[in-house]
C-alpha positions as CSV (number, residue, x, y, z in Angstrom):
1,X,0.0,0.0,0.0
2,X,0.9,3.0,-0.9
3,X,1.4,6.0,1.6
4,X,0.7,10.0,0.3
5,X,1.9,13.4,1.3
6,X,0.0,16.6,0.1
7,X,1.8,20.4,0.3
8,X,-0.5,23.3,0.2
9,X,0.0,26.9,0.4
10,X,1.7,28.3,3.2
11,X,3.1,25.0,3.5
12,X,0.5,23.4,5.4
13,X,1.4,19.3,4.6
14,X,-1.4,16.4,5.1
15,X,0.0,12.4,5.6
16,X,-2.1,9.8,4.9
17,X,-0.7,6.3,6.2
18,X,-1.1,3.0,3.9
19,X,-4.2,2.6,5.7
20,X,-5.1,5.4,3.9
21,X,-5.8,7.9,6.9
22,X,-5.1,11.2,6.9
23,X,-3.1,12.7,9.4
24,X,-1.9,16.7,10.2
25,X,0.2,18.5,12.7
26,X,1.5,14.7,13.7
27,X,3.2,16.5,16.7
28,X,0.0,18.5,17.8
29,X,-3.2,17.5,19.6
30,X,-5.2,18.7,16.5
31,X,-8.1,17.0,15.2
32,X,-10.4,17.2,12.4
33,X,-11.0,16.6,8.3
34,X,-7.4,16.5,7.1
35,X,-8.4,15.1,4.0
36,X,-7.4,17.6,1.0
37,X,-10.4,18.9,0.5
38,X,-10.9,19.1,4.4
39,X,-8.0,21.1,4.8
40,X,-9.1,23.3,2.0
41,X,-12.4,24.5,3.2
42,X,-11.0,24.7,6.6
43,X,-7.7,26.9,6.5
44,X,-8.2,28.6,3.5
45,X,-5.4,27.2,1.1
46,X,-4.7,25.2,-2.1
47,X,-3.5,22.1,-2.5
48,X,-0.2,22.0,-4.8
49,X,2.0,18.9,-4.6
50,X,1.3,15.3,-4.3
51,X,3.9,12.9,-2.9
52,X,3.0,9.1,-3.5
53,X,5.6,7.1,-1.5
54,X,6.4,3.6,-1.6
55,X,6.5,1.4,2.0
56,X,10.2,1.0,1.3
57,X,10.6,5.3,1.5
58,X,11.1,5.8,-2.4
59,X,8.8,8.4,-4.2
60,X,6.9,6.8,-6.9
61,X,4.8,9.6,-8.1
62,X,5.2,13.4,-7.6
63,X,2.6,15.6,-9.4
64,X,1.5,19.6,-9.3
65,X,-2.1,20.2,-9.2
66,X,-4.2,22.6,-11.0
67,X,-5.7,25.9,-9.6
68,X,-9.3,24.1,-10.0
69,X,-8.0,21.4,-7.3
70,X,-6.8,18.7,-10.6
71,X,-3.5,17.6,-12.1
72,X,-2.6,19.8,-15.1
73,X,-2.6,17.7,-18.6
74,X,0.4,17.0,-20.0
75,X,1.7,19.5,-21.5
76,X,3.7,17.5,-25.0
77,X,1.3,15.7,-26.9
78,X,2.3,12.7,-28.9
79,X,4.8,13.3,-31.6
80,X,4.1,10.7,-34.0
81,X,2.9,12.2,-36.7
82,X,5.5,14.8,-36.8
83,X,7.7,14.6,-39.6
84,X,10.0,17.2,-39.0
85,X,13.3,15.7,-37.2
86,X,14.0,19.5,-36.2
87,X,11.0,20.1,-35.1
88,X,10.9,16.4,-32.8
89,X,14.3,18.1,-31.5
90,X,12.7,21.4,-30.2
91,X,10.0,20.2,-28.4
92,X,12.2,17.1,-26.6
93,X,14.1,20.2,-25.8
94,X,11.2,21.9,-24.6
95,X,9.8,18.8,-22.3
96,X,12.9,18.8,-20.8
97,X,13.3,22.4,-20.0
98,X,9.7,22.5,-18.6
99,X,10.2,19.7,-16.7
100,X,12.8,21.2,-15.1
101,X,10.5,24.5,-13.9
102,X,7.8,21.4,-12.6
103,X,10.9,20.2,-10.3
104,X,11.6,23.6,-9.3
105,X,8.4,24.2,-7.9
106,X,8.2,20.7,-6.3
107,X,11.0,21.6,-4.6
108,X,10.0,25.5,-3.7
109,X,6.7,23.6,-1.9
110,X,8.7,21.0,-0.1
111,X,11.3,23.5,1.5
112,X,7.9,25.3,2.1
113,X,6.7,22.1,4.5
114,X,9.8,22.0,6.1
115,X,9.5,25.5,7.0
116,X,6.3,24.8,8.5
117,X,6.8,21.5,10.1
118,X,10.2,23.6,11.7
119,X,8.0,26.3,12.6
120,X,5.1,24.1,14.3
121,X,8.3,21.9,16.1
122,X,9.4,25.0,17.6
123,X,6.8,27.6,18.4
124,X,5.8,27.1,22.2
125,X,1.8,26.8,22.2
126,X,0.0,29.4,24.5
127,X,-2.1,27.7,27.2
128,X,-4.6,29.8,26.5
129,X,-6.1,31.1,23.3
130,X,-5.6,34.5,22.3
131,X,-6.0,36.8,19.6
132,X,-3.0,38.9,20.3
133,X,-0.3,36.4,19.3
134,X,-1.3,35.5,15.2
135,X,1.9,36.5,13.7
136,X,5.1,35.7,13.8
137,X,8.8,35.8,11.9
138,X,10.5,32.7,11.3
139,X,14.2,33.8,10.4
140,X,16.9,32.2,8.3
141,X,15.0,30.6,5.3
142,X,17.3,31.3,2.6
143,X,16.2,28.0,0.9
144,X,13.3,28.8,0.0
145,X,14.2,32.1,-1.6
146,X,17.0,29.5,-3.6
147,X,14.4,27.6,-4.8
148,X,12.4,30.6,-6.2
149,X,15.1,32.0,-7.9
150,X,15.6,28.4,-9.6
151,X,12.2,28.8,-10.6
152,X,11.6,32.0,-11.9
153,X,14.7,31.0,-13.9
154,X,14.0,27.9,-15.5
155,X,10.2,29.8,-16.4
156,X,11.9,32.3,-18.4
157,X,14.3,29.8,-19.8
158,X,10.8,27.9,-21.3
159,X,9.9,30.6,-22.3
160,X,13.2,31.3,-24.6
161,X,13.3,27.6,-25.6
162,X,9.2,27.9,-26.9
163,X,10.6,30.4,-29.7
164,X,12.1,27.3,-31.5
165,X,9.2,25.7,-32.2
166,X,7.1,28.3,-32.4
167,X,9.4,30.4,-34.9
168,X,9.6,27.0,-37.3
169,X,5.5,26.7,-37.7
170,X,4.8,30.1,-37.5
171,X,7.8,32.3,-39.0
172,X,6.7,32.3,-42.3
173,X,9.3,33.7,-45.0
174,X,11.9,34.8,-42.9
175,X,12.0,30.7,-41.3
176,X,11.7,29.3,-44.5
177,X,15.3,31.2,-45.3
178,X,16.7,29.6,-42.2
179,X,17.4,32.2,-40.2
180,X,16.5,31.4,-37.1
181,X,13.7,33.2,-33.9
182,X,14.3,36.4,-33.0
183,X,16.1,37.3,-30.1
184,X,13.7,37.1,-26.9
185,X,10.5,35.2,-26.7
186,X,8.4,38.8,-27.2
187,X,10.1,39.4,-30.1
188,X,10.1,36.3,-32.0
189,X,6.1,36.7,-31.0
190,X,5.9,39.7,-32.9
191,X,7.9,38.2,-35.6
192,X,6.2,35.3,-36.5
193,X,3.8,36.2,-39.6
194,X,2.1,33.1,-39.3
195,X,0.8,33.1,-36.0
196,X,-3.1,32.2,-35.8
197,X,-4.6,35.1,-34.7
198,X,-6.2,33.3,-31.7
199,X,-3.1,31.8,-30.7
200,X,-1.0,34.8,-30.7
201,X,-3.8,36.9,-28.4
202,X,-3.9,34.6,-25.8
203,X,0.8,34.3,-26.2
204,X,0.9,37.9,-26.1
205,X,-1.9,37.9,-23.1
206,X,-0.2,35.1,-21.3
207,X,3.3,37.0,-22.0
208,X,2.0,40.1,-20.3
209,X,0.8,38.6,-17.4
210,X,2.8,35.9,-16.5
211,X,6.1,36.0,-18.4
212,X,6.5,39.6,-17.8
213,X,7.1,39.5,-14.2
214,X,8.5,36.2,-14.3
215,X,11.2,37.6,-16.4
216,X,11.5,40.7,-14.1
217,X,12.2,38.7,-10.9
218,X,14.6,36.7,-12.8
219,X,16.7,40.0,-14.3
220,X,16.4,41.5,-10.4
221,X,18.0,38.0,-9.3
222,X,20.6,38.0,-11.9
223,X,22.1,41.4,-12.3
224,X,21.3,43.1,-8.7
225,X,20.5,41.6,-5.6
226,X,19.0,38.6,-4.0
227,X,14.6,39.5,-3.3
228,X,14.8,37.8,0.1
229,X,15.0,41.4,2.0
230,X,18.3,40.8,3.5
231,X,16.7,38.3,6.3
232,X,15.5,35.6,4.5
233,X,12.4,35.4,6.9
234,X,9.5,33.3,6.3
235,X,6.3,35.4,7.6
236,X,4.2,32.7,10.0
237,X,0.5,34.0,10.2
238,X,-1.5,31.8,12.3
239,X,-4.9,30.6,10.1
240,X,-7.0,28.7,12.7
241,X,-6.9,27.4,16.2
242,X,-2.8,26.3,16.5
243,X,-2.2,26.3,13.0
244,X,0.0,28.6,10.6
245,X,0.7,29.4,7.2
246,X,3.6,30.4,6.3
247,X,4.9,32.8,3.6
248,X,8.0,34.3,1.7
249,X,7.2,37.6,0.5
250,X,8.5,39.3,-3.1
251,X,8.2,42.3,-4.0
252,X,5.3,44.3,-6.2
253,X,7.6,45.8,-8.3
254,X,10.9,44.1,-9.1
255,X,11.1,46.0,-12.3
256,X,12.3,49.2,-10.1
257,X,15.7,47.2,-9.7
258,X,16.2,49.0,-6.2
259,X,15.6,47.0,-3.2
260,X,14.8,50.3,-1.4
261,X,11.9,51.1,-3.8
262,X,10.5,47.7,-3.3
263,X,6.4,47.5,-2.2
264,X,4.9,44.7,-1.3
265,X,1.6,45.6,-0.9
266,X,0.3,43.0,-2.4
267,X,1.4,40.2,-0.3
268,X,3.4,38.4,-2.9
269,X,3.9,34.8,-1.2
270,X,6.9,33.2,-3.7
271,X,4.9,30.2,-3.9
272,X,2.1,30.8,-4.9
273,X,3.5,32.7,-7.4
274,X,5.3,30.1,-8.2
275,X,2.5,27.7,-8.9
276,X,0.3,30.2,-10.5
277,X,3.0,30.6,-13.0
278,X,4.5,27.3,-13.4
279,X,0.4,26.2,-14.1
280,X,0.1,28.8,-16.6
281,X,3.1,27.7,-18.3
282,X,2.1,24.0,-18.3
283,X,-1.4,25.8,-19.9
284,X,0.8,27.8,-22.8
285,X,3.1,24.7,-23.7
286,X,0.1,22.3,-24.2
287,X,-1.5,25.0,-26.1
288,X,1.5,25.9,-28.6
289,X,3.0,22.4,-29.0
290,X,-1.0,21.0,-29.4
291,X,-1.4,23.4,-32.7
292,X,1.7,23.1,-33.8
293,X,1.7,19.4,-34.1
294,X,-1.9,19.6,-36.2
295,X,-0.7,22.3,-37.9
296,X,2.2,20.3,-39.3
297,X,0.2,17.0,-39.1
298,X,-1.6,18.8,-42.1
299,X,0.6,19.7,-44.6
300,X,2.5,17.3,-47.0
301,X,5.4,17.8,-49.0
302,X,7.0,19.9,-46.8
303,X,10.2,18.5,-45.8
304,X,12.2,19.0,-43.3
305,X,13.6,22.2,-42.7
């Protein structure tokens, strides 16, 4: 029998045994639905990553839900009836670079639970309920700041790889020559003349609210500073009863590139960023590499290019 682990937001983590019993807080007197959807409706969060683990301790499955509570499709759809050797080439590199962003934000949610379960371990529980003590900083958490800045990477770096493809079905003329996508995802957009216009809406949509900031955490990350404030502090507000969520802010406005211009308003948590975006991303893939593959599925004579 198989045992499971679920990660939600704030990294709140549900066990269920090989009995299949669900278990939360393992080192607190807490009781109550700690079933997914239990936890859910009760604290307010999101379930993100499911751990399957065999008795033995290995990990047989590890999968990223949805933001409607279901595992996202998969993203590369089968390539056997594309002809194109180049074209097979740029979307095994594309699987590979986006599985590398779905590792990355594995990994962001896990250091998230550990966080938590450290946090739980740790903070002494007042014998008496009160309102005044419901937040809380939990200091030195550079790791999960680390795995963030992984992740906002390896999104932009799908994002650079999708021009390949996207530039071979869709450039028109200036592919057919054999010059190759423009330089930046953005610009190849722009640049490919024979983009559905459907398709290129819901790119350049999806590019302006998703890759866009993506792209500015990663150039803050890379050419300025680290986003984690200087403390690396994971922000532990408490949800219900004994139980916290925690959270690792970013900033509104990375594209200021000045640490002391930073807002965070907002409430930026890292992960769910994170998720949000590595979802959407999942979503764009699936899209471009679906009509690519009947677009080029339909035409004969071709050739390779």
């Amino acid at each position: 029998m198989r045992s499971s682990r679920v990660i939600f937001e704030g990294g709140l983590e549900a066990r269920s045994n090989e009995a299949s019993v669900w278990s939360f807080l393992p080192t607190q007197a807490t009781a109550g639905d700690f079933t997914s959807l239990g936890i859910e409706t009760s604290y307010g969060v999101r379930p993100i990553l499911m751990i399957e683990t065999h008795p033995s301790g290995m990990e047989l499955h590890i999968g990223l839900f949805s933001m409607e509570g279901r595992h996202p499709p998969n993203p590369i759809p089968s390539l056997d009836s594309v002809s194109s050797i180049s074209l097979i080439s740029q979307f095994r590199s594309l699987k590979y670079v986006l599985g590398g962003v779905l590792y990355r934000c594995g990994q962001l949610a896990r250091q998230y639970a550990v966080t938590w379960r450290a946090f739980h371990e740790s903070f002494p529980l007042p014998s008496v309920q009160s309102d005044l003590v419901n937040f809380s900083l939990h200091g030195l958490q550079e790791h999960g700041y680390y795995e963030f800045d992984a992740l906002v990477t390896d999104v932009v770096r799908c994002y650079e790889t999708m021009r390949f493809p996207l530039w071979h079905a869709f450039g028109g003329k200036a592919a057919l020559s054999k010059t190759g996508p423009r330089k930046g995802y953005e610009r190849t957009l722009k640049a490919c003349e024979g983009l559905p216009a459907e398709l290129s809406t819901y790119l350049n949509w999806d590019w302006d609210n998703f890759g866009t900031r993506a792209n500015a955490y990663r150039d803050f990350i890379q050419h300025y500073f680290p986003l984690d404030r200087g403390f690396s502090q994971a922000r532990m507000v408490r949800v219900r009863d004994n139980v916290w969520s925690g959270s690792m802010l970013i900033p509104d406005n990375p594209e200021e590139r000045s640490p002391g211009r930073f807002r965070y308003d907002s409430d930026i948590d890292a992960l769910t960023f994170g998720w949000e975006l590595t979802v959407q991303l999942i979503k764009v893939v699936e899209r471009v590499t679906t009509e690519i593959v009947a677009k080029t599925s339909n035409l004969t004579g071709r050739g390779d290019r």
